[in-house]
C-alpha positions as CSV (number, residue, x, y, z in Angstrom):
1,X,0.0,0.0,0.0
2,X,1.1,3.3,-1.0
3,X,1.3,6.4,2.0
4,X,1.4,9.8,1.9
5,X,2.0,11.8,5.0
6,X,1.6,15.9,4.5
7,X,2.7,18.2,7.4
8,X,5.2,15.1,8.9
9,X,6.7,12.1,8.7
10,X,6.4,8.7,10.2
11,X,9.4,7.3,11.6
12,X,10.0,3.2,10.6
13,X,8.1,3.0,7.4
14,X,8.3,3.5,4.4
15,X,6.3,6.3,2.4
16,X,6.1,9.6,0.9
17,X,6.1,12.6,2.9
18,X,5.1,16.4,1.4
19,X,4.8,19.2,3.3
20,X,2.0,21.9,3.4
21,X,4.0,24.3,0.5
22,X,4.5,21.3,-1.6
23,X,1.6,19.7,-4.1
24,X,1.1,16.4,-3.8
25,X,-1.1,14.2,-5.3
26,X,-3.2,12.2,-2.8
27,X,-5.0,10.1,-5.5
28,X,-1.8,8.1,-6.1
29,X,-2.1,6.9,-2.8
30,X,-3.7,4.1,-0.7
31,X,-3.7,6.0,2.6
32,X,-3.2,10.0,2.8
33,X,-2.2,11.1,6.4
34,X,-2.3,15.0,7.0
35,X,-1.3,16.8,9.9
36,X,-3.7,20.1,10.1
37,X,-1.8,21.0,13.4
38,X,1.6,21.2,11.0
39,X,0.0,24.3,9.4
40,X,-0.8,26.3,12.8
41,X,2.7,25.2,13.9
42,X,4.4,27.3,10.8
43,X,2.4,30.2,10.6
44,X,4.9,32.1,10.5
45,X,6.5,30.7,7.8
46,X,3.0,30.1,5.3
47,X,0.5,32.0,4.1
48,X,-2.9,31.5,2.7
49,X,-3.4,29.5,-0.2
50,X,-4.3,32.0,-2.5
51,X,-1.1,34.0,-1.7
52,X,1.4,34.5,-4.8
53,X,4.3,33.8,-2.7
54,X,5.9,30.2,-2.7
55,X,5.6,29.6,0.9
56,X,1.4,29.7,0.4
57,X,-0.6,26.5,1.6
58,X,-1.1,23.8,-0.9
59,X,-4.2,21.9,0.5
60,X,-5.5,19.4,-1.9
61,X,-8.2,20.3,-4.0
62,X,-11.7,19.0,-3.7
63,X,-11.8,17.2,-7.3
64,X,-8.7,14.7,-6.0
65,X,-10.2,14.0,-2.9
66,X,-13.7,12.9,-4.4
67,X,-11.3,11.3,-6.9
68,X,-9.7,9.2,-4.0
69,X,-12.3,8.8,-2.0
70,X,-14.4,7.2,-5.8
71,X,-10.9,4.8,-5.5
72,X,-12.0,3.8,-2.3
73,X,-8.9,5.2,-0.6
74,X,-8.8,6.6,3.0
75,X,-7.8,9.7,4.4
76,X,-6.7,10.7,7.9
77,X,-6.8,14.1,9.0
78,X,-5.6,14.7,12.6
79,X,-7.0,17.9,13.8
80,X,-6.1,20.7,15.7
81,X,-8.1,22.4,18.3
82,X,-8.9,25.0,16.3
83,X,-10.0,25.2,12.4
84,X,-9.2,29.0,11.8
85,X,-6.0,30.6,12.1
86,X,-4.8,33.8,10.4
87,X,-2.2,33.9,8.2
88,X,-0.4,36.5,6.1
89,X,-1.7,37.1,2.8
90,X,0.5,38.7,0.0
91,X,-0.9,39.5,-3.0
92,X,0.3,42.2,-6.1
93,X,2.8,43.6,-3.2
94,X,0.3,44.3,-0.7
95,X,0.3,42.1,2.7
96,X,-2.1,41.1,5.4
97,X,-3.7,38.7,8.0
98,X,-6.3,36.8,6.8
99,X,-8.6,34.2,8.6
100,X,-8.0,30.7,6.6
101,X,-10.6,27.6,7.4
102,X,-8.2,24.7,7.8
103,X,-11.3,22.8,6.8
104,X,-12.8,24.4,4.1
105,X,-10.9,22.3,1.2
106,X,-12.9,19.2,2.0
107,X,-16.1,18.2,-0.6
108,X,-18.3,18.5,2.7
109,X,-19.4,21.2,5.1
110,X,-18.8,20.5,8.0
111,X,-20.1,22.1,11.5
112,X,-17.5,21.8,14.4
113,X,-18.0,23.7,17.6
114,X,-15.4,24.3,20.3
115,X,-15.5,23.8,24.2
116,X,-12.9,23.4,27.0
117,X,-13.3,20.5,29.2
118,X,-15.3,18.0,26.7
119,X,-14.6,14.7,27.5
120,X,-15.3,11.5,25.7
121,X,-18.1,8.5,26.1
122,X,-16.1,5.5,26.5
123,X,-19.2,3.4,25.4
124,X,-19.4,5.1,22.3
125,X,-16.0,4.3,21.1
126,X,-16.3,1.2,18.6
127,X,-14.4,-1.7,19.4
128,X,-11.4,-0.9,16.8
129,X,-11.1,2.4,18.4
130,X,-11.0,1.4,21.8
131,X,-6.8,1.4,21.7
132,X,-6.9,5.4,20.9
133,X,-9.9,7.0,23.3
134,X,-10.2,6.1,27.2
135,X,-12.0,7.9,29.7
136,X,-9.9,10.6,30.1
137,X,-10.0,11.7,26.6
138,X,-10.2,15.5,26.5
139,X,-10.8,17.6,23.3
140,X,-12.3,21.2,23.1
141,X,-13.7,20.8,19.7
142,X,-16.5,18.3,18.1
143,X,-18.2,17.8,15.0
144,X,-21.8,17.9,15.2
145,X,-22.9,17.4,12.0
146,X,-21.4,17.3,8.0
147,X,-22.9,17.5,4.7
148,X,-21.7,17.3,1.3
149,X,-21.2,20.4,-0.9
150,X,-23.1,21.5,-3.5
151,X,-21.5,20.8,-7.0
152,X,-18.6,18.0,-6.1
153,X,-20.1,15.1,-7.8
154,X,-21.1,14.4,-11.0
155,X,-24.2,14.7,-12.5
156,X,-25.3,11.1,-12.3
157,X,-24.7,11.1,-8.6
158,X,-26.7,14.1,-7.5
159,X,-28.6,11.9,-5.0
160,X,-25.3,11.0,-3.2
161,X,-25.2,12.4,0.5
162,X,-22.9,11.9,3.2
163,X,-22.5,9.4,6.2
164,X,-21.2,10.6,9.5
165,X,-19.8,7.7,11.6
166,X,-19.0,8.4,15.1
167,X,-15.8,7.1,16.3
168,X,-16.0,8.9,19.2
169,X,-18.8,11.2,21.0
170,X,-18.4,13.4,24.2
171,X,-20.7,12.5,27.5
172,X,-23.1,15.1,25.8
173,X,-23.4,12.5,22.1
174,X,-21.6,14.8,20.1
175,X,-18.6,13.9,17.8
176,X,-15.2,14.6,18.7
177,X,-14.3,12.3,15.9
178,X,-15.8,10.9,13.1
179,X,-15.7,8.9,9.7
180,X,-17.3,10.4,6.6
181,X,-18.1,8.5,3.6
182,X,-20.1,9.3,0.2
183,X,-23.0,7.1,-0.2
184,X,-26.0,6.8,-2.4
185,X,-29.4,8.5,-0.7
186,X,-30.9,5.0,-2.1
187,X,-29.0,2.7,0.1
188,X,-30.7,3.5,3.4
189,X,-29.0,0.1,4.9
190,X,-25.6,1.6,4.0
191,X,-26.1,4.8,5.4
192,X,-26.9,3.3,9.0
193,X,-24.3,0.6,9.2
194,X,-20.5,0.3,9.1
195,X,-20.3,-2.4,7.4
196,X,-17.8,-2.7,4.5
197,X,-20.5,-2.9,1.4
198,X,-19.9,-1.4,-2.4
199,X,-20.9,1.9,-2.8
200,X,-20.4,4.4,-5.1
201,X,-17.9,6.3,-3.1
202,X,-16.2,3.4,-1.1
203,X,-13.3,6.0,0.6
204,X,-13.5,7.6,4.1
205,X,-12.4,10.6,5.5
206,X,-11.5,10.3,9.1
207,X,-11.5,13.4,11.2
208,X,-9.2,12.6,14.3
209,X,-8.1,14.6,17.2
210,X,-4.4,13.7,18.2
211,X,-4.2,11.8,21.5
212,X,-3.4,13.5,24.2
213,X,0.6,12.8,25.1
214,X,0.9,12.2,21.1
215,X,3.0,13.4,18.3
216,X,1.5,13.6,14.7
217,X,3.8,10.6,14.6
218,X,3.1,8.5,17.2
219,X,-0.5,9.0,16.3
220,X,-0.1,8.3,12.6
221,X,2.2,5.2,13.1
222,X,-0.2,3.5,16.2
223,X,-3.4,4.0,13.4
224,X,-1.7,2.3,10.6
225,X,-0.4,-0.5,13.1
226,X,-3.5,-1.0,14.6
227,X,-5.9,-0.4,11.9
228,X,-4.0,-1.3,8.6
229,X,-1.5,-4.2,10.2
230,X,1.8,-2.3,9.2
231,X,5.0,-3.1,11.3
232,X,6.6,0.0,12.0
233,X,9.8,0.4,13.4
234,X,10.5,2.0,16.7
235,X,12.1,5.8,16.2
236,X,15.5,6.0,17.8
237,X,15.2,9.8,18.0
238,X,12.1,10.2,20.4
239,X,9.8,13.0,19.7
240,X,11.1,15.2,22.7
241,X,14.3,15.3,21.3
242,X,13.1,16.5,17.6
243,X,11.7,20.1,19.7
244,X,15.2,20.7,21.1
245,X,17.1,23.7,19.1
246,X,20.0,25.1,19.6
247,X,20.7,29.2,20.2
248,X,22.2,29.4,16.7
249,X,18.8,27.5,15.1
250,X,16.5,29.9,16.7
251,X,18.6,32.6,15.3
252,X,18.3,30.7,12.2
253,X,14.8,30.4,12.3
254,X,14.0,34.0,13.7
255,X,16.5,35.6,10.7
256,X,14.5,33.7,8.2
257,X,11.3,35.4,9.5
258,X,12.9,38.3,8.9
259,X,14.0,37.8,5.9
260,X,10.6,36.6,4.1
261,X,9.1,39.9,5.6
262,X,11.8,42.0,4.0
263,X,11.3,39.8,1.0
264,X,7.3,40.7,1.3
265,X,7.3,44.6,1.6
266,X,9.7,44.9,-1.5
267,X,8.3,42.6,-3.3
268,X,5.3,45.4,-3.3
269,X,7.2,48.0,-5.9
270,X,7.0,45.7,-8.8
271,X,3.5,47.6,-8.5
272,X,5.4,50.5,-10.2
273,X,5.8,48.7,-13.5
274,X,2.2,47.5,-13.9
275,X,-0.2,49.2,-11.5
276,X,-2.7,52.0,-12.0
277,X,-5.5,53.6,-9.5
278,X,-4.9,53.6,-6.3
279,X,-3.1,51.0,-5.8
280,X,-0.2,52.7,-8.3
281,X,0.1,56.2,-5.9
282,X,0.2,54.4,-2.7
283,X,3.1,52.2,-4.1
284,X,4.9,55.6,-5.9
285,X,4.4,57.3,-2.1
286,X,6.2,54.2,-0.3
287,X,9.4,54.3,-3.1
288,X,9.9,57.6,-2.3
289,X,9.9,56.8,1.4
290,X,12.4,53.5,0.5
291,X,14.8,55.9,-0.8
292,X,14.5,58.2,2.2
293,X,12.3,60.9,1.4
294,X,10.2,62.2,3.3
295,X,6.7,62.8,1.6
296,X,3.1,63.4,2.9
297,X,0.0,61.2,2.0
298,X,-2.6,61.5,-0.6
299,X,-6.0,63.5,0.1
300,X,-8.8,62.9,-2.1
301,X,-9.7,65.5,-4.4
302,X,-6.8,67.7,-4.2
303,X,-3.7,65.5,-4.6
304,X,-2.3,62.1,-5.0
305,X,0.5,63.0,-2.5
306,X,3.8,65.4,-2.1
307,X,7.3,64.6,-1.7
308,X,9.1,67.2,0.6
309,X,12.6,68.6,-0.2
310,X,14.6,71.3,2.1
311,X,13.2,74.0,0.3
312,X,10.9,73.0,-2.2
313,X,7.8,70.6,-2.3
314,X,6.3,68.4,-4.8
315,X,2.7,67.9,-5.1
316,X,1.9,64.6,-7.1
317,X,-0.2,63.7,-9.9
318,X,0.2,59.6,-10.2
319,X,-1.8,58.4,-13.2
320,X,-1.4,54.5,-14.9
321,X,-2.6,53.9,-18.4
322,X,-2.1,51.5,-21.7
323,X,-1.6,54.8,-23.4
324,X,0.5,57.9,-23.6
325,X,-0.8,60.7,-21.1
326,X,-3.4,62.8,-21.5
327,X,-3.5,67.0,-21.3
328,X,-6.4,65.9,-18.6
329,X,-3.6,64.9,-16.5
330,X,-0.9,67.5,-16.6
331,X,-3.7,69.9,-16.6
332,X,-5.6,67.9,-12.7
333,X,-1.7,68.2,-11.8
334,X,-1.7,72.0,-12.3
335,X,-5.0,72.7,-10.3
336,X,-2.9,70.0,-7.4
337,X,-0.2,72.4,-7.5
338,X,-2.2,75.7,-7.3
339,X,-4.3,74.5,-4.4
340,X,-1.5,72.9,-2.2
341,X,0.2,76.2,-2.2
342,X,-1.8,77.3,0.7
343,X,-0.8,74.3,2.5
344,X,3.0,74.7,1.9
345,X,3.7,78.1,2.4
346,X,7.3,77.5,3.8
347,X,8.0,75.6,0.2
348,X,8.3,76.7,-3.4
349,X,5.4,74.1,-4.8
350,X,5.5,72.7,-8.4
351,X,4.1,69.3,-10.0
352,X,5.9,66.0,-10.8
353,X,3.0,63.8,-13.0
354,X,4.4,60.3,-12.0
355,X,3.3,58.1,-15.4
356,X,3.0,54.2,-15.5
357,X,2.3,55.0,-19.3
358,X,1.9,51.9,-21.5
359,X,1.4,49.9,-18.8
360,X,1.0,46.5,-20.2
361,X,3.7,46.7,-21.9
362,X,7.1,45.6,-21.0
363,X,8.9,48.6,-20.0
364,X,12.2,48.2,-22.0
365,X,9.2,47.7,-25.1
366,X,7.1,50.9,-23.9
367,X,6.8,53.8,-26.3
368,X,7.0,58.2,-24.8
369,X,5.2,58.4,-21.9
370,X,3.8,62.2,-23.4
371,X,4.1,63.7,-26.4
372,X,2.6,66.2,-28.2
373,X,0.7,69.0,-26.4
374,X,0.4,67.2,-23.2
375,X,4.1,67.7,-22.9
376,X,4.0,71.3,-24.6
377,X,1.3,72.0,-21.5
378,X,4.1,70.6,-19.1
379,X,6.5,72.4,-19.8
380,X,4.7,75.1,-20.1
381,X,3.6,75.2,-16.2
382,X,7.3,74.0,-15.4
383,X,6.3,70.4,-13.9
384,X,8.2,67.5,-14.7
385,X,7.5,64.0,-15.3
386,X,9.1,60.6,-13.9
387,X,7.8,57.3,-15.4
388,X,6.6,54.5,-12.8
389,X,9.3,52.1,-14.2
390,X,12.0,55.0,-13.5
391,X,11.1,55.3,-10.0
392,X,11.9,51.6,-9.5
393,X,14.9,51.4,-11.3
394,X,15.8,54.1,-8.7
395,X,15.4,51.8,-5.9
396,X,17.0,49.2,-8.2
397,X,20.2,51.1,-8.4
398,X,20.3,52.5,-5.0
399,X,20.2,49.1,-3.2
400,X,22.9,48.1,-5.5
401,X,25.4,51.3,-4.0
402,X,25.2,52.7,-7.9
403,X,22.6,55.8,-7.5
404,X,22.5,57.8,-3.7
405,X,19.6,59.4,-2.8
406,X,21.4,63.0,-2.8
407,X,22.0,62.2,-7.0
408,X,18.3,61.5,-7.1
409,X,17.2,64.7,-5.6
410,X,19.6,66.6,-7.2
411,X,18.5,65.5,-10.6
412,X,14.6,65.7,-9.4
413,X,15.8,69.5,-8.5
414,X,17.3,70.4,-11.4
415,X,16.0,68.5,-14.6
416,X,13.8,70.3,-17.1
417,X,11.2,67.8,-17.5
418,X,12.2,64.4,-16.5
419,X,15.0,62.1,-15.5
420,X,16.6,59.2,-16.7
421,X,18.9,56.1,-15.5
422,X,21.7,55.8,-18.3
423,X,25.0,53.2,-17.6
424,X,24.1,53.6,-13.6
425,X,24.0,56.9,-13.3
426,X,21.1,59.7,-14.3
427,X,21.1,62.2,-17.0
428,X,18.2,64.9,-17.5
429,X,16.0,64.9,-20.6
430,X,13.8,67.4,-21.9
């Protein structure tokens, strides 16, 4: 028999292990062990599964588990106390929390409710099950009750429903584990028994809290010994010993943290070379804050933004389109300008239109970001114009040591319209 264990590994036999960043493909396997608790005890490290980092959660999706469950596989899934947890989500540069059901990949619904001090009903442990739950069995959540989603099966199986089987209530006859199956609405015998008869689905999902003084291990090794006959070989590292880390690991492990949120906010500015709306002058205001300027945020209806200088301030017209700019723009940028003057009274104010022109092409590929009498209206009201893409090569080039942020003002300063990066250093165009 072929097994997959997801989230850990089972010391002493032989199988396939993936871990919750990794796909892996249950329905290529007998038995599919998962380890729900794995995912809480990396938070830090994942994020949610719809994240477009690599570190998101790779669940398996419902299609391969109705698949598996039609090849009458099983799959364990030890639980952990809880079935939300909030994890970072990173998506197009931006970053947040966001709650993630460690449930909600399953083909069933399924109603769990949390309690402290539930304990379970030795009586209504079967037989098989009696090696795992004794009396003092304590688990503060249980499964009352699930049903199978709507569109999972195919069409010729709309009747199917699912079969809860308790494996093990609390003193009040709720489920604090159970065994769900896909059976045909027309087999009433089936649905009330646990006997092994053909059905359409013949799989089961087990839903399994870990035992209490158990690792994911232990747990998953002692079910397959005692349910599916293997012969595991002892560990000779025991479980206690695998939590032990060293100073230099935790510094390790803390400095990767680090790292991946470093990673995260600047991942954020490749905004600059695609981006429009708002999500375009909130990315232009943080690059001018990465390269140490200080700048002041956007108010609605009178500008998208300013960055300060010593003596002078710019008020900001940001503006992303698939064409060149318009003489809408540079003219919005001049009423910015005029109405911030009262605001800034210590600085001389003019306008810098910050363009993501053509912005679906590549940049290298893109053609003037204004021409014509946009431009002639520019330089006529003395503003100046830096392109998205320019403002993250700046960045670029000033993480690599090549451009300091004193160059950069001093060509924002003095340029007639706009500045470009040339062999690493800038030159002013007009």
């Amino acid at each position: 028999m072929r097994v997959l264990a997801k989230g850990g590994s089972i010391p002493g036999l032989q199988h396939d292990e993936a871990e919750w960043e990794e796909p892996a493909n249950i329905k290529d396997y007998d038995i599919v062990i998962l380890n729900l608790n794995g995912i809480i005890e990396k938070a830090g490290e994942l994020a949610t599964p719809s994240s477009n980092i690599p570190q998101s959660i790779e669940f398996p999706s419902v299609e391969d588990v109705v698949k598996s469950l039609g090849a009458g596989n099983e799959l364990y899934i030890f639980l952990p106390d809880t079935r939300k947890i909030n994890l970072l989500r990173v998506e197009d540069g931006n970053s947040s929390k966001e709650e993630v059901d460690l449930l909600s990949w399953l083909p069933f619904d399924i109603q769990t409710s949390e309690e402290s001090g539930v304990s379970v009903d030795q009586d209504s442990v079967p037989g098989r099950w009696q090696w795992y739950f004794n009396e003092d069995f304590d688990w503060p959540m249980y499964l009352p009750r699930a049903s199978l989603k709507d569109d999972v099966l195919p069409v010729e199986d709309f009747f199917s429903t699912v079969s809860q089987y308790s494996i093990a209530q609390t003193t009040f006859e709720e489920d604090i584990a159970s065994r769900l199956m896909i059976t045909d609405t027309g087999d009433l015998v089936s649905k009330f028994s646990d006997d092994e008869m053909e059905r359409n689905y013949p799989g089961s999902v087990y839903l399994l809290p870990i035992k209490s003084g158990y690792s994911f291990s232990e747990a998953a090794a002692e079910t397959l010994s005692q349910l599916h006959d293997f012969s595991i070989e002892a560990s000779s590292v025991p479980d206690w010993a695998e939590s032990k880390q060293l100073p230099r690991q935790r510094e390790i492990i803390e400095k990767s943290h680090e790292l991946r949120e470093e990673f995260e906010r600047l991942n954020r500015f490749n905004k600059l070379l695609y981006a429009d709306g708002p999500e375009l002058e909130e990315t232009v205001l943080d690059a001018f804050q990465e390269l140490g300027f200080e700048t002041r945020p956007e108010i609605s209806g009178k500008r998208d933004g300013a960055v300060l200088f010593d003596d002078k301030v710019y008020v900001l017209e940001t503006h992303g389109t698939e064409n060149a700019i318009g003489i809408g723009k540079v003219d919005q940028l001049n009423r910015w300008v005029r109405d911030a003057e009262k605001d800034f009274e210590d600085r001389d104010v003019e306008g810098l239109l910050v363009a993501n022109a053509h912005r679906r092409q590549e940049p290298e590929d893109r053609g003037q970001p204004i021409v014509g009498d946009p431009k002639d209206h520019l330089k006529e009201y003395g503003y100046k114009l830096l392109t998205a893409p320019q403002l993250y090569q700046f960045i670029q080039k000033n993480q690599q040591g090549r451009l300091p942020t004193d160059e950069i003002e001093k060509v924002l300063l003095e340029s007639e319209i706009t500045a470009e990066i040339e062999q690493g250093s800038i030159h002013q165009v007009d």
